[in-house]
VEXMI-763666 format. One record per atom (N, C-alpha, C): residue number from 1; residue in three letters; chain; atom name; x, y, z. Coordinates in nm, 4 decimals. Example, Ala and Ser with C-alpha at 12.3 -4.5 7.8 and 13.67 -1.06 7.14 Angstrom:
BEGIN
(1 "ala" "A" "N" (1.3190 -0.5690 0.7800)),
(1 "ala" "A" "CA" (1.2300 -0.4500 0.7800)),
(1 "ala" "A" "C" (1.3200 -0.3300 0.7800)),
(2 "ser" "A" "N" (1.2850 -0.2250 0.7080)),
(2 "ser" "A" "CA" (1.3670 -0.1060 0.7140)),
(2 "ser" "A" "C" (1.2900 0.0030 0.7870)),
END
This chain:
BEGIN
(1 "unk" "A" "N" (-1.0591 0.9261 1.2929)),
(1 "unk" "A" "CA" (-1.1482 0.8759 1.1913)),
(1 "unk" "A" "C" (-1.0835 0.7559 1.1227)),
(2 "unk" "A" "N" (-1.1465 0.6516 1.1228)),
(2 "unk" "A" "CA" (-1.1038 0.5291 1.0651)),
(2 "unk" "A" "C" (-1.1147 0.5688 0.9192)),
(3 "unk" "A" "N" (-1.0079 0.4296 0.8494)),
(3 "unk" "A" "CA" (-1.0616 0.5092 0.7161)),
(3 "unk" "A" "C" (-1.0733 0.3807 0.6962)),
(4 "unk" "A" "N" (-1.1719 0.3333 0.5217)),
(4 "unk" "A" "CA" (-1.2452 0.2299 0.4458)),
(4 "unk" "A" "C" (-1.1848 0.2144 0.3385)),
(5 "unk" "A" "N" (-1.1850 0.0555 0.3162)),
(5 "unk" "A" "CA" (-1.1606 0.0533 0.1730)),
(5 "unk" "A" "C" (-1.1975 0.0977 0.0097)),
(6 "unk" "A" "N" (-1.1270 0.1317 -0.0197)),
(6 "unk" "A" "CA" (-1.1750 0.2225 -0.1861)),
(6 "unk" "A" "C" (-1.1330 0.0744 -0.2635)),
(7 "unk" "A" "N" (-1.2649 -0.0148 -0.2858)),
(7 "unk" "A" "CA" (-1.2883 -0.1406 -0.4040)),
(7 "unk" "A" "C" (-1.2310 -0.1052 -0.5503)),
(8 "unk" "A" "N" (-1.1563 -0.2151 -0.5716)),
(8 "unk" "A" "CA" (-1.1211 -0.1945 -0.7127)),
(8 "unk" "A" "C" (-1.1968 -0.2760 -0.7582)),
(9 "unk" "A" "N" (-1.2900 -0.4043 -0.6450)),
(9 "unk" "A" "CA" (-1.3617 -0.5293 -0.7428)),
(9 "unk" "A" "C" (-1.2794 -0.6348 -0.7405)),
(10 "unk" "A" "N" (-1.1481 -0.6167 -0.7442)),
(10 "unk" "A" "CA" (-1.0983 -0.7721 -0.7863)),
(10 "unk" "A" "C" (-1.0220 -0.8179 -0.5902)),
(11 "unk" "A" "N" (-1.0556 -0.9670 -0.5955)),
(11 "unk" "A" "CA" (-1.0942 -0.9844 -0.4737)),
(11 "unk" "A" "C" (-0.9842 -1.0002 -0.3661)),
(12 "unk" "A" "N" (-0.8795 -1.0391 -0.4205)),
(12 "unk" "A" "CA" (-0.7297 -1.0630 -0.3601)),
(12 "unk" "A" "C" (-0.6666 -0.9282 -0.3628)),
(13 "unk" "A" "N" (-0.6828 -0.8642 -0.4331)),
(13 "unk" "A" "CA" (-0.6160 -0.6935 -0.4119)),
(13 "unk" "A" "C" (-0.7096 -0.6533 -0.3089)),
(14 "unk" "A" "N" (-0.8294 -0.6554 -0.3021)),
(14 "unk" "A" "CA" (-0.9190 -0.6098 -0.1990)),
(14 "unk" "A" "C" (-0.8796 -0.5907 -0.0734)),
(15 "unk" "A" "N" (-0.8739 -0.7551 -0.0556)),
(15 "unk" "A" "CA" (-0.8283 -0.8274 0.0593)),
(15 "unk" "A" "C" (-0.6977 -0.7608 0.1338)),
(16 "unk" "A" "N" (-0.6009 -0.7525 0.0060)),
(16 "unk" "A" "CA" (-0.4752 -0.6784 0.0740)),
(16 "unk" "A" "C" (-0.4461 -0.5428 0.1317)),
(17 "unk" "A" "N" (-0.5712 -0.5138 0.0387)),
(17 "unk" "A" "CA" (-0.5745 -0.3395 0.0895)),
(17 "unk" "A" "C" (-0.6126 -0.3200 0.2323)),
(18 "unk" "A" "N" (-0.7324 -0.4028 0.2440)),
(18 "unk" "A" "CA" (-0.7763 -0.4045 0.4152)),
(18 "unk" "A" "C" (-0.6510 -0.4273 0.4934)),
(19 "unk" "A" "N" (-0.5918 -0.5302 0.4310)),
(19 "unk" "A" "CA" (-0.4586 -0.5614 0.5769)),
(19 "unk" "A" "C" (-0.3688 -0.4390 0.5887)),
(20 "unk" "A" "N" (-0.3367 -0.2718 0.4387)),
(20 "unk" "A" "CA" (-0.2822 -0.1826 0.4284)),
(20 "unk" "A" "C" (-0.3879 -0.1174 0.5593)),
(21 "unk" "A" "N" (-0.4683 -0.1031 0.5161)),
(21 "unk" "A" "CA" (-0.6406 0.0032 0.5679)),
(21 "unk" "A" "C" (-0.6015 -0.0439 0.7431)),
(22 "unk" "A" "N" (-0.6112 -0.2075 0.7463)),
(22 "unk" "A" "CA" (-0.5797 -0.2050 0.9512)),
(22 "unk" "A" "C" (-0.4807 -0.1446 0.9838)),
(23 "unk" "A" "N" (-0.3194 -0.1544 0.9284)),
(23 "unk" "A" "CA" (-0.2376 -0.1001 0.9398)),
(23 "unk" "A" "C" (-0.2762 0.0672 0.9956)),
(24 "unk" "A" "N" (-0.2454 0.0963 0.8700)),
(24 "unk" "A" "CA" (-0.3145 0.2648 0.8518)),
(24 "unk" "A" "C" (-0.4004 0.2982 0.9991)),
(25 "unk" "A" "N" (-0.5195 0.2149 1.0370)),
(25 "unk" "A" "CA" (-0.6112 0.2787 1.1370)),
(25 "unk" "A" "C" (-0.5438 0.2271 1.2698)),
(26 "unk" "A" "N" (-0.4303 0.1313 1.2631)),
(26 "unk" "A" "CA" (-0.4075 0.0771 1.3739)),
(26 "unk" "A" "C" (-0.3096 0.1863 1.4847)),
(27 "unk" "A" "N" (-0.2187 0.2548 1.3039)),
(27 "unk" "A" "CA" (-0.1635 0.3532 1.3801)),
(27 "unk" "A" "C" (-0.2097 0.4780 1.3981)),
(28 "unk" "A" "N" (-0.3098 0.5074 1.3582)),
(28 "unk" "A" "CA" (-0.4116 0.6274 1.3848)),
(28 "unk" "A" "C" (-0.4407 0.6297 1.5072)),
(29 "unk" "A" "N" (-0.4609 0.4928 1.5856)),
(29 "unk" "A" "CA" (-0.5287 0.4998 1.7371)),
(29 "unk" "A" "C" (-0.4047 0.4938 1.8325)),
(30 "unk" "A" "N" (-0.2847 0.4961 1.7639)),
(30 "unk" "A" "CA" (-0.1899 0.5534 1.8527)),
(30 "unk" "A" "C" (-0.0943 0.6415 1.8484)),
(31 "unk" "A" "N" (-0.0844 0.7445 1.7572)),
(31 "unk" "A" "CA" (-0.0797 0.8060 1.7412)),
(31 "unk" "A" "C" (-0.1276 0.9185 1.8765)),
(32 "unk" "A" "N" (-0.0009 1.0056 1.9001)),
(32 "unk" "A" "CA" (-0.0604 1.0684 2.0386)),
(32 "unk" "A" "C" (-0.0019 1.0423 2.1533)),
(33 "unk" "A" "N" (-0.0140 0.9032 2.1389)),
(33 "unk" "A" "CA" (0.0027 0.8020 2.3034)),
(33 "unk" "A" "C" (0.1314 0.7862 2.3429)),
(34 "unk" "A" "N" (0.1854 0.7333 2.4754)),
(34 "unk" "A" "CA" (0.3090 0.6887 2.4648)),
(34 "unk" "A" "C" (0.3611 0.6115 2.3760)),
(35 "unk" "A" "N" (0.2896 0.5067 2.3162)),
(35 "unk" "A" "CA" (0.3048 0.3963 2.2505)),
(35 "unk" "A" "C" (0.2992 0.4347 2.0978)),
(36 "unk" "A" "N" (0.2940 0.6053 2.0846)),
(36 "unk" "A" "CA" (0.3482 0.6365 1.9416)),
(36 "unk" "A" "C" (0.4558 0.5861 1.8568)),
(37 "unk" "A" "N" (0.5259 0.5996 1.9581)),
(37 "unk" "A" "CA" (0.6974 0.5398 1.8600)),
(37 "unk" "A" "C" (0.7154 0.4044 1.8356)),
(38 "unk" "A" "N" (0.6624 0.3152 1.9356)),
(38 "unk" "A" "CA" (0.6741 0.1914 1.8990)),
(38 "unk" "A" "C" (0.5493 0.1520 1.7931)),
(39 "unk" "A" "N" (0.4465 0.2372 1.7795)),
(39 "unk" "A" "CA" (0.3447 0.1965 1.7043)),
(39 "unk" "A" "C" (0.3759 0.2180 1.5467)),
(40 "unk" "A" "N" (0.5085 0.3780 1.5681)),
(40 "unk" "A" "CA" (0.5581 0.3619 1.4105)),
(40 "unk" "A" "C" (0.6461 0.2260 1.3469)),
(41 "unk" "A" "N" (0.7203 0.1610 1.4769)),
(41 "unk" "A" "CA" (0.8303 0.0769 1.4481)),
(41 "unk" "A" "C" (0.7489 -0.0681 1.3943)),
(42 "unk" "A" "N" (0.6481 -0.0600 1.4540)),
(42 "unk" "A" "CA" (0.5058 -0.1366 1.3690)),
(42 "unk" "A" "C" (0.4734 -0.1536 1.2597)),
(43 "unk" "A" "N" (0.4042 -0.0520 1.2289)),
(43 "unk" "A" "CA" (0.4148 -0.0423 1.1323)),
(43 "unk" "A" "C" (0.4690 -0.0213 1.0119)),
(44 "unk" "A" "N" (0.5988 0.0181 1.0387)),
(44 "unk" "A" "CA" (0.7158 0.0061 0.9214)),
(44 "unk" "A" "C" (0.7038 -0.1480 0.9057)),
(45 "unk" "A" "N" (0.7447 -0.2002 0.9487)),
(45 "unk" "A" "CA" (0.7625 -0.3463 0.9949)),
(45 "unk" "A" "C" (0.6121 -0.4321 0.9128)),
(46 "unk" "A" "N" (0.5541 -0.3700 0.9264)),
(46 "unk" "A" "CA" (0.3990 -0.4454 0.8335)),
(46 "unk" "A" "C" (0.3910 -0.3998 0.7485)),
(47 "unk" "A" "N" (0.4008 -0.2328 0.7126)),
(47 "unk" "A" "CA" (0.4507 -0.1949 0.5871)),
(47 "unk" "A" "C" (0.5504 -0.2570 0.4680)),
(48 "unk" "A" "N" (0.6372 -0.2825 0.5372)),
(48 "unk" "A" "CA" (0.7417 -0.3384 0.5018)),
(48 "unk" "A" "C" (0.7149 -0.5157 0.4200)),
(49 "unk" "A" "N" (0.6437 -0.5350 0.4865)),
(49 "unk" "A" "CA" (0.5896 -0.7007 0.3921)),
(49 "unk" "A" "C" (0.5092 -0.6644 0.3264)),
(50 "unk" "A" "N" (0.4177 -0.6060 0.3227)),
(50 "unk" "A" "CA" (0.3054 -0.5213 0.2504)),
(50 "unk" "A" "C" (0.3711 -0.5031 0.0805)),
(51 "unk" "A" "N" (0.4806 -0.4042 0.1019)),
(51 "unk" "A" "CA" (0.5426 -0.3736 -0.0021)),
(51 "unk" "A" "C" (0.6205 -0.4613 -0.0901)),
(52 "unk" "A" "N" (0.6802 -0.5927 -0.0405)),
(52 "unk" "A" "CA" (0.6845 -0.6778 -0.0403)),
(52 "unk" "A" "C" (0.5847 -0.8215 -0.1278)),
(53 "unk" "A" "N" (0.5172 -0.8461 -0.0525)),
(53 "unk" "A" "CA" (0.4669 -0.9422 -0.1262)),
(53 "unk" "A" "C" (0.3344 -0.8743 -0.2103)),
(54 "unk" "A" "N" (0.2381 -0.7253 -0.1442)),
(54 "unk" "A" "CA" (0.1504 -0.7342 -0.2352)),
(54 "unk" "A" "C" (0.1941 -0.6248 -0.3666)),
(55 "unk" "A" "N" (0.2736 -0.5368 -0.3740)),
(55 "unk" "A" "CA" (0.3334 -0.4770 -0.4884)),
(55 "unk" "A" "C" (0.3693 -0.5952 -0.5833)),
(56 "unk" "A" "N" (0.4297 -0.6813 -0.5428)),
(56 "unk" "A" "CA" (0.4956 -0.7616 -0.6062)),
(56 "unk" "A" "C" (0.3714 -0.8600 -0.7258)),
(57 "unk" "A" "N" (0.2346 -0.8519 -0.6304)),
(57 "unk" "A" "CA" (0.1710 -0.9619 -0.6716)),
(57 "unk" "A" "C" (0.0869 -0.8418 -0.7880)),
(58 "unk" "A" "N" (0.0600 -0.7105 -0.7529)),
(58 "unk" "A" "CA" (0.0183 -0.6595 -0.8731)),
(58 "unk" "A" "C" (0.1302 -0.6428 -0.9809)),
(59 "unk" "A" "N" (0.2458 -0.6494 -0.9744)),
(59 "unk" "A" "CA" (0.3648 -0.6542 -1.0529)),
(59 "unk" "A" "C" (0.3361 -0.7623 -1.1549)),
(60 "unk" "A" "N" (0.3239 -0.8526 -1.0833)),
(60 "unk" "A" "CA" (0.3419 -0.9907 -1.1631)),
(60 "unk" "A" "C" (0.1993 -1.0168 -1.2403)),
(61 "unk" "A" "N" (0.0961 -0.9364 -1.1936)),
(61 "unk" "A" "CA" (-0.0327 -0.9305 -1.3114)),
(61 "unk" "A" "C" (-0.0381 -0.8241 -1.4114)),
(62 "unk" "A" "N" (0.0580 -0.7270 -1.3691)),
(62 "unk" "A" "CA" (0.0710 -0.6071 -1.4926)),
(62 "unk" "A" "C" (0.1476 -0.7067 -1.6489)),
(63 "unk" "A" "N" (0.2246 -0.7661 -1.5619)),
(63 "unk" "A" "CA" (0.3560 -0.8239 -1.6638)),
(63 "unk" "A" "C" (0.2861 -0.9167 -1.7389)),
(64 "unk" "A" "N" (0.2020 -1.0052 -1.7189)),
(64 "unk" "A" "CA" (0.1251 -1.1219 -1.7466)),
(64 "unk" "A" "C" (0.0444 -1.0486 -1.8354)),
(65 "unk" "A" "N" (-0.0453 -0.9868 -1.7792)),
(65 "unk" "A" "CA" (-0.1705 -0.9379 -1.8769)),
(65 "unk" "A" "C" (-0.1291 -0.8159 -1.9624)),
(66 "unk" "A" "N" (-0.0199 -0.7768 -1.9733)),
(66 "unk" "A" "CA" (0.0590 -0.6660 -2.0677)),
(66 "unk" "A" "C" (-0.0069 -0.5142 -2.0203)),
(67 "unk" "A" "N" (-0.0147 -0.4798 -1.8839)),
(67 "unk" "A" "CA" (-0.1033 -0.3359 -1.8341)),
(67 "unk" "A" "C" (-0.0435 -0.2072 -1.9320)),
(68 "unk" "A" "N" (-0.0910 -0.1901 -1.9787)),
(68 "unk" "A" "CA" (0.0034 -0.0221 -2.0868)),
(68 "unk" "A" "C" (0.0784 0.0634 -1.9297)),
(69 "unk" "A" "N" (-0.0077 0.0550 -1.8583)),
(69 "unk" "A" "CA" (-0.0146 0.1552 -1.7744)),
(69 "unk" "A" "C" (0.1468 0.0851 -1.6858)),
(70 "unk" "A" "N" (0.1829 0.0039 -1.6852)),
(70 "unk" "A" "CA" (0.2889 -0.0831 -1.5799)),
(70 "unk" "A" "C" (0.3795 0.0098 -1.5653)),
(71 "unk" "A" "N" (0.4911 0.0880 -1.6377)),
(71 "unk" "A" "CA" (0.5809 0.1568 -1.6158)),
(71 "unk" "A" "C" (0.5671 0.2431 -1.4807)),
(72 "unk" "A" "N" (0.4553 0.3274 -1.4910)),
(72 "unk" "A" "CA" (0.4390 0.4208 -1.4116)),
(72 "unk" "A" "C" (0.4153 0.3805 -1.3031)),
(73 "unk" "A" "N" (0.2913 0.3338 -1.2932)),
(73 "unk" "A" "CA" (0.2082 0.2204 -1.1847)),
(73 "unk" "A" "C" (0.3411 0.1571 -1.0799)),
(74 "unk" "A" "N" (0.4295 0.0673 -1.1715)),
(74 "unk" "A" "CA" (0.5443 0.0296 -1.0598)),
(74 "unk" "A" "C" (0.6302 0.1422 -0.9808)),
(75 "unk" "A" "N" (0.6719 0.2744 -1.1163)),
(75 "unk" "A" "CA" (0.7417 0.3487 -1.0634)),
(75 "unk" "A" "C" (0.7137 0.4088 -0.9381)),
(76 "unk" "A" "N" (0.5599 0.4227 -0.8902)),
(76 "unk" "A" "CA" (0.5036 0.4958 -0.7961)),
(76 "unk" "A" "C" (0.5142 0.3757 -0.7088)),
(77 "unk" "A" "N" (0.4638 0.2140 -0.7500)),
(77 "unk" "A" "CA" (0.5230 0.1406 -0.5927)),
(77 "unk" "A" "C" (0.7205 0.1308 -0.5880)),
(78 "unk" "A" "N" (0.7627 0.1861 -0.6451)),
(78 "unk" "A" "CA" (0.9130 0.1981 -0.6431)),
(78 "unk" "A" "C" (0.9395 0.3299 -0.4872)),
(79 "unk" "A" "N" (0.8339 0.4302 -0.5568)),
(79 "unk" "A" "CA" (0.8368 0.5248 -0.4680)),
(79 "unk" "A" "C" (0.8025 0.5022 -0.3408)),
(80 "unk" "A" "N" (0.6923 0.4114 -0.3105)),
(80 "unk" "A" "CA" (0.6520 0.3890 -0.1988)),
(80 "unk" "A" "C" (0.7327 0.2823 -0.1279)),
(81 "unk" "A" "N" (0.7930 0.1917 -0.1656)),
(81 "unk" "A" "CA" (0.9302 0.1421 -0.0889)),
(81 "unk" "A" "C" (1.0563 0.1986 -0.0425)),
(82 "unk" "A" "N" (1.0677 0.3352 -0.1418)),
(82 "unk" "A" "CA" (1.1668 0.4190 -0.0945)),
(82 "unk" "A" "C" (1.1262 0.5454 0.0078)),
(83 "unk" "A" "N" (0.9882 0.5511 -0.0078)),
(83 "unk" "A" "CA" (0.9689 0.6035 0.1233)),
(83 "unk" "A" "C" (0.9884 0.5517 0.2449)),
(84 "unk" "A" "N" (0.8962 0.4309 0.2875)),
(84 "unk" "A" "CA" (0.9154 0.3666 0.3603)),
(84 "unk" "A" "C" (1.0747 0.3436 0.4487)),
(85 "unk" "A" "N" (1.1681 0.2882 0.3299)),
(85 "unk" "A" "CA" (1.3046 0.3201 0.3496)),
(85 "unk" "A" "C" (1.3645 0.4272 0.4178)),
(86 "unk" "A" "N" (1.3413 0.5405 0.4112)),
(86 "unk" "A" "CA" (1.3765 0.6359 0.4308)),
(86 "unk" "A" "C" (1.3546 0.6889 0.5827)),
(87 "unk" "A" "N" (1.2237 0.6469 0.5935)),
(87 "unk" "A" "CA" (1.1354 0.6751 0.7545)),
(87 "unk" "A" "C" (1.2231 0.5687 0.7987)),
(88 "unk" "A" "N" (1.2029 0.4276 0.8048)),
(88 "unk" "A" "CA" (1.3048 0.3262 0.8580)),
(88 "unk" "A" "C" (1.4247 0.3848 0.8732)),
(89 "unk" "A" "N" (1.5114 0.4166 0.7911)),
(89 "unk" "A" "CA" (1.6469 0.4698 0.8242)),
(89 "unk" "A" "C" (1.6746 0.5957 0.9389)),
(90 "unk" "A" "N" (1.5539 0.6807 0.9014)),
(90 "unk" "A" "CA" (1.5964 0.7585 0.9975)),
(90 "unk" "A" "C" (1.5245 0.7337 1.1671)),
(91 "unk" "A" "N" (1.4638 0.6337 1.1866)),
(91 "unk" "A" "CA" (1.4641 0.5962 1.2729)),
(91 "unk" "A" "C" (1.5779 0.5612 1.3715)),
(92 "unk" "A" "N" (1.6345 0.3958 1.2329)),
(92 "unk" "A" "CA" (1.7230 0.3374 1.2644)),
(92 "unk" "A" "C" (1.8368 0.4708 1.3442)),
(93 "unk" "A" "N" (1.8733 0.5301 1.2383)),
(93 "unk" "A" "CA" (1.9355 0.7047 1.3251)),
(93 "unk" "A" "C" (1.8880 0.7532 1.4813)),
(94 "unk" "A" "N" (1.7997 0.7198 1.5014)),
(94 "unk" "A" "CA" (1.7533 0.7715 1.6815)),
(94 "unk" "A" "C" (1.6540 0.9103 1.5957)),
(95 "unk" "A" "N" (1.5936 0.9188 1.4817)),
(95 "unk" "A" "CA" (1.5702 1.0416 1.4048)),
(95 "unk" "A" "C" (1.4390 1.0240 1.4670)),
(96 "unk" "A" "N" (1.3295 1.1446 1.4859)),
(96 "unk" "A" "CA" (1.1896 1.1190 1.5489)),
(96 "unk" "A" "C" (1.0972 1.0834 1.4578)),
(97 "unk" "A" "N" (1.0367 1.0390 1.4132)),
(97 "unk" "A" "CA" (0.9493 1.0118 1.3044)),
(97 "unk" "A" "C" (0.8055 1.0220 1.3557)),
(98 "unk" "A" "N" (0.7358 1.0816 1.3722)),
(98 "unk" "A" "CA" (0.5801 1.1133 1.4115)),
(98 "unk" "A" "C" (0.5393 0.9956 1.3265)),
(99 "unk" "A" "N" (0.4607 0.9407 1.4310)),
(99 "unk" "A" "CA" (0.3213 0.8742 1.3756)),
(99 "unk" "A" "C" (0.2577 0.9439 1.2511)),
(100 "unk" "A" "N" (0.2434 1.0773 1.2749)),
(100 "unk" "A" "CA" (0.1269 1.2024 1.2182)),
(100 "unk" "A" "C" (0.2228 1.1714 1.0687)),
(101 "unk" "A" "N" (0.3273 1.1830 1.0956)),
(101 "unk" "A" "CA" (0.3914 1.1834 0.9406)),
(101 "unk" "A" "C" (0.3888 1.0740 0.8630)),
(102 "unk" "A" "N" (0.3716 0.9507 0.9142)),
(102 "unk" "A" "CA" (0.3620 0.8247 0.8442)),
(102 "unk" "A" "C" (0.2044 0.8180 0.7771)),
(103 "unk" "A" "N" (0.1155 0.8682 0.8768)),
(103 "unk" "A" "CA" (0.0038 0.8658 0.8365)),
(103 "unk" "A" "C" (-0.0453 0.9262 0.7074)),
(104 "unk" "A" "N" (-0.0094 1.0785 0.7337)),
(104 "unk" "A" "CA" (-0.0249 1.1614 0.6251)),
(104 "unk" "A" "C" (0.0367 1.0927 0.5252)),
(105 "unk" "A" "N" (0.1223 1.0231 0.4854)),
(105 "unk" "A" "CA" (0.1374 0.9319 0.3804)),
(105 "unk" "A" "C" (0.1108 0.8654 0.3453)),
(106 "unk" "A" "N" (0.0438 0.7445 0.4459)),
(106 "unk" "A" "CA" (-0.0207 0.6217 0.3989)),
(106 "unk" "A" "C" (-0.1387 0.6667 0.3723)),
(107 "unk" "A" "N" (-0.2114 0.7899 0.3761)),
(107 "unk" "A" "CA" (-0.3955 0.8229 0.3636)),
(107 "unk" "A" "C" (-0.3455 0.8674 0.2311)),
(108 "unk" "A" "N" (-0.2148 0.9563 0.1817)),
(108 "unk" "A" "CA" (-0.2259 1.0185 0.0085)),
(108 "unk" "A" "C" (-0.1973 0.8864 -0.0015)),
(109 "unk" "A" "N" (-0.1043 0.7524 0.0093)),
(109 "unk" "A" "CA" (-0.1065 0.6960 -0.0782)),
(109 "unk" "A" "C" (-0.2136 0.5576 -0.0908)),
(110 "unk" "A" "N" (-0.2864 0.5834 -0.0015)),
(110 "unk" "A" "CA" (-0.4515 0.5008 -0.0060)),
(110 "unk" "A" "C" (-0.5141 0.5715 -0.0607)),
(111 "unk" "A" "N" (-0.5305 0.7135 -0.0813)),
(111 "unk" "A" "CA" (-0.6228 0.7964 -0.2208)),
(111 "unk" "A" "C" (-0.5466 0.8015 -0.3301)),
(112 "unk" "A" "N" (-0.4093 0.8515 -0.3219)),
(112 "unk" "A" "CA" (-0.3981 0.8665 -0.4870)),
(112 "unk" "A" "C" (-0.3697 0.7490 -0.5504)),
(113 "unk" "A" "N" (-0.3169 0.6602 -0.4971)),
(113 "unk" "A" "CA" (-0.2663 0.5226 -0.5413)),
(113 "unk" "A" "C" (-0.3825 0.4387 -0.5543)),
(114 "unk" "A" "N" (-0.4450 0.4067 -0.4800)),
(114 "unk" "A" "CA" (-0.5236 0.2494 -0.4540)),
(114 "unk" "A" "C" (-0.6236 0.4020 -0.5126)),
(115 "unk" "A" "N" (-0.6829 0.4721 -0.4665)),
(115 "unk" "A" "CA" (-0.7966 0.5214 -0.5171)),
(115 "unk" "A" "C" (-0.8199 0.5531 -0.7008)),
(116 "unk" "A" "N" (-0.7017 0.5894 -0.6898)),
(116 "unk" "A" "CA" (-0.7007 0.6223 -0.8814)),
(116 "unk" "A" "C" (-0.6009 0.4844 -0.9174)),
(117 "unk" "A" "N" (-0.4634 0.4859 -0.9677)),
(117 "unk" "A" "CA" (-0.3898 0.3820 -0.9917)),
(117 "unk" "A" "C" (-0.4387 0.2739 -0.9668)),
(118 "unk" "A" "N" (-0.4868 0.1734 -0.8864)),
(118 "unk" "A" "CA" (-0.5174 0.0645 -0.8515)),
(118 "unk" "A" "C" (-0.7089 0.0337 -0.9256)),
(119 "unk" "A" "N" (-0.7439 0.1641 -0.9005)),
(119 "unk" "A" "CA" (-0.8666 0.1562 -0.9651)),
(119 "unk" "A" "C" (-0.8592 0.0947 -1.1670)),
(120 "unk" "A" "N" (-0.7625 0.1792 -1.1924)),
(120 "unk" "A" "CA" (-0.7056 0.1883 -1.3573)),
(120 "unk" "A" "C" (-0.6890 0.0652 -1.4253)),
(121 "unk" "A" "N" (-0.6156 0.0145 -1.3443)),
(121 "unk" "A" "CA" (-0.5571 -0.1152 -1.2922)),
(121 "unk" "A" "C" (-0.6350 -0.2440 -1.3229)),
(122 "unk" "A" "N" (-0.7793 -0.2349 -1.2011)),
(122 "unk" "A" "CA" (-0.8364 -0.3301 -1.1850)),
(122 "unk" "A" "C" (-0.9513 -0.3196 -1.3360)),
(123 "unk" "A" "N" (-0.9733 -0.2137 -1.3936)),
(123 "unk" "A" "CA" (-1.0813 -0.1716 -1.5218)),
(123 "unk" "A" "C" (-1.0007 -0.2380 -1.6056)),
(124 "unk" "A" "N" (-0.8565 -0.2420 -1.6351)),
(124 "unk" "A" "CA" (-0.7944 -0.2678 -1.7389)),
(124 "unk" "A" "C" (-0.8157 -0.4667 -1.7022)),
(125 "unk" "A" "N" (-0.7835 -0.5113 -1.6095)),
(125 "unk" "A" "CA" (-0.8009 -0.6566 -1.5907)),
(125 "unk" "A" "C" (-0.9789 -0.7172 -1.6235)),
(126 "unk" "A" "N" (-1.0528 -0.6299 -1.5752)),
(126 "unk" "A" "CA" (-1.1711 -0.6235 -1.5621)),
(126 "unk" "A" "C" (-1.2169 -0.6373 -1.7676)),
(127 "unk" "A" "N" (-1.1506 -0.5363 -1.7959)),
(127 "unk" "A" "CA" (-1.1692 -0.5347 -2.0192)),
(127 "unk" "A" "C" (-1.0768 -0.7000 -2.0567)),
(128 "unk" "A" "N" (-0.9764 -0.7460 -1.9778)),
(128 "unk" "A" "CA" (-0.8756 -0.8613 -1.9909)),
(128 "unk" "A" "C" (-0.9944 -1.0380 -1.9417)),
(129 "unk" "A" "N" (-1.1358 -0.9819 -1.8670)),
(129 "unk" "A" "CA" (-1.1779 -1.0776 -1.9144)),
(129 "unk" "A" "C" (-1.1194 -1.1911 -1.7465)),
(130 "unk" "A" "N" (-1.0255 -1.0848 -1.6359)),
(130 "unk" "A" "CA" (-0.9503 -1.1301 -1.5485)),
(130 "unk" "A" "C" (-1.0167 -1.0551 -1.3674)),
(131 "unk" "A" "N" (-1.0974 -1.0370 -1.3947)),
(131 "unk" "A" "CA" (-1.1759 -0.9628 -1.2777)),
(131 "unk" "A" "C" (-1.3141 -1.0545 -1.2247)),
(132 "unk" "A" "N" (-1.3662 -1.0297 -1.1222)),
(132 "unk" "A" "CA" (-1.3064 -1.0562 -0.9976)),
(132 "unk" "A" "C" (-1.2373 -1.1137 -0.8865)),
(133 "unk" "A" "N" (-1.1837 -1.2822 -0.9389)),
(133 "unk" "A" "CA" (-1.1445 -1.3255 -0.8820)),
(133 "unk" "A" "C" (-0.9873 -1.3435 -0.9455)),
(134 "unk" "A" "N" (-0.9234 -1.2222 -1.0073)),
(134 "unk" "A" "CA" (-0.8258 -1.2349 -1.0628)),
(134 "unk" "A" "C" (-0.6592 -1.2718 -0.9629)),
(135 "unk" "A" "N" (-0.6196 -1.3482 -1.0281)),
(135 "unk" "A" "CA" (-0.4722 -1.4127 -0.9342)),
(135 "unk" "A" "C" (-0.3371 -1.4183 -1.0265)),
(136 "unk" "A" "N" (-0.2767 -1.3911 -1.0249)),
(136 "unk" "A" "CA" (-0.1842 -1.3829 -1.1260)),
(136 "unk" "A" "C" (-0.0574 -1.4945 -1.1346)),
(137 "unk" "A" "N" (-0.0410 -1.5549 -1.2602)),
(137 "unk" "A" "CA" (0.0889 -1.7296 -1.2110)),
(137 "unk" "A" "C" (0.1542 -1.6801 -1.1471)),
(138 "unk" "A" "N" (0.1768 -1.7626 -1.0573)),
(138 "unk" "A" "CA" (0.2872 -1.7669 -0.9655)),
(138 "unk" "A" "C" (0.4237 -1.8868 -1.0520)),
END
């Protein structure tokens, strides 16, 4: 089952989520296959910029527009880089890492995160007068 984007409205977070969402379904369809293991080493690897430049870019609009909510909000993308980390490492180890297990993570953290947190998020920019085509200085 493919999964869809959960809209926060604002149009550049949108955008990024889909490139999370292909990820996510890309390794769903291999998952299974021979091409499981290299499909995780994939996606770490896209994960990995993901966490990267678009954490970073809701970072830099929490800080700007003063989010109450920022502490937490980062702490949980803190968490999700140290997951990531972690699967990477034990790869790097020869460690097995199921597809199935990466997944089951990236679907809680496309519902609890982007579905609630990111939603919170975009309402609070949205009252800031900074929604929908919100971009934050670079």
């Amino acid at each position: 089952m493919e999964l869809t984007l959960i809209k926060t409205g604002l149009n550049d977070i949108d955008s990024q989520h889909e490139q999370l969402i292909g990820c996510i379904n890309d390794l769903a369809k291999s998952a299974g296959t021979e091409n499981a293991k290299e499909a995780v080493k994939i996606a770490l690897m896209r994960l990995s910029y993901y966490a990267v430049s678009h954490l970073a870019y809701e970072e830099q609009g929490m800080t700007f527009f003063g989010y109450p909510r920022a502490a937490e909000h980062i702490e949980q993308h803190q968490f999700f880089v140290h997951k990531l980390e972690t699967i990477t490492e034990k790869i790097k180890q020869g460690l097995n890492t199921p597809a199935t297990d990466l997944l089951i993570f990236m679907r809680e953290w496309l519902l609890t995160h982007i579905g609630k947190e990111d939603v919170l998020y975009a309402e609070f920019l949205v009252s800031c007068n900074a929604a929908p085509n919100y971009k934050p200085p670079v």
